[in-house]
N, C-alpha and C positions, 0 to 999 in steps of 0.2 A: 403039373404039366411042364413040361421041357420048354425055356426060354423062346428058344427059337423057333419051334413050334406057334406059341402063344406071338411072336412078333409075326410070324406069317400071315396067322389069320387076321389082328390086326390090320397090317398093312394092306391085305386084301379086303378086308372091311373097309376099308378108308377109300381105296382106288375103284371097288365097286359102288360106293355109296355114289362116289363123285362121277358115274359114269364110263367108268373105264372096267373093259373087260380084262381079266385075270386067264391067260392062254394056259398056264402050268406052274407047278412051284416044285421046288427041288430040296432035299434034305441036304445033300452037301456039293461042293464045287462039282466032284466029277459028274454030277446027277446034273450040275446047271448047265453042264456044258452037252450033254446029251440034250437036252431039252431046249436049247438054246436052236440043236441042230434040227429039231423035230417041229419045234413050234414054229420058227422065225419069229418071234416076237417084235414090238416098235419098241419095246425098250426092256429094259431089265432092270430090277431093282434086287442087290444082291450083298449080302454080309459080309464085312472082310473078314470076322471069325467064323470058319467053314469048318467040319469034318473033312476029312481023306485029301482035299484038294481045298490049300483058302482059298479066298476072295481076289487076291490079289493075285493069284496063277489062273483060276477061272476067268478072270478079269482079260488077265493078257493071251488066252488060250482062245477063246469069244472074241476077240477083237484081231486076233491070228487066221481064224475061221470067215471074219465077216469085218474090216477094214471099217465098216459105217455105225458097228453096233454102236447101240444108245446104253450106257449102262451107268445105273445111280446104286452109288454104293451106300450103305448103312453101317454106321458105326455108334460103339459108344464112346460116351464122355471117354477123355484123356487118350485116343488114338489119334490123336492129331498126326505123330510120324509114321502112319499106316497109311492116314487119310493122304496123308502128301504123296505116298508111293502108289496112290492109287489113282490120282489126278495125272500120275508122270505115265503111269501104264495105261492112259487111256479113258479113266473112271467123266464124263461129263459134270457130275457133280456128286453133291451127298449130303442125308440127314442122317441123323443123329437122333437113337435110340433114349428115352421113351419117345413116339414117333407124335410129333404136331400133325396134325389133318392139315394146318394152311401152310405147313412148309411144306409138307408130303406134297401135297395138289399145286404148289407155286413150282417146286421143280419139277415135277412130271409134265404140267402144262409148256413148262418152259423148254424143255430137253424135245417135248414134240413139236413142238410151234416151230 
């Protein structure tokens, strides 16, 4: 099974377990940014390493579309000067791949409260 596939379900395992309904997931940027426009989601949790479109042009394309979007970005270890381009464009915050359940649920509660 393909990485990011398997953190999908993951992370959607995580944010269902705890309550929180899952509107849509997208295979790469330009899919998150259609779905971004269809869902309206309260938040987004989205990879900086994308297919066709990163994270970081979804990121700024989402937040071009919608001034208030909520978007938590996911990275792995050693993207730190990703993670920083992605707090500058907008990102409210971000975890870090393999994904903790009580950081996942401490920034998602956070980013909505």
């Amino acid at each position: 099974m393909d990485d990011a596939v398997f953190m999908r379900i993951k992370l959607k395992d995580i944010l269902e377990k705890n309550g929180y309904e899952v509107a849509g997931e997208a295979q790469n940027g330009k899919e998150a940014i259609e779905k971004y426009q269809s869902a309206s989601p309260d938040l987004v949790t989205m990879d900086i390493t994308m297919p066709e479109v990163d994270g970081i042009q979804a990121l700024k394309k989402i937040r071009e579309i919608d001034g208030n979007a909520k978007v938590i970005m996911c990275s792995a270890m050693g993207q730190q000067g990703m993670v920083m381009d992605a707090i500058k464009a907008g990102a409210i915050d971000f975890i870090v791949k393999p994904f903790d359940t009580e950081r996942v649920i401490k920034a998602v509660d956070k980013a909505l409260s």
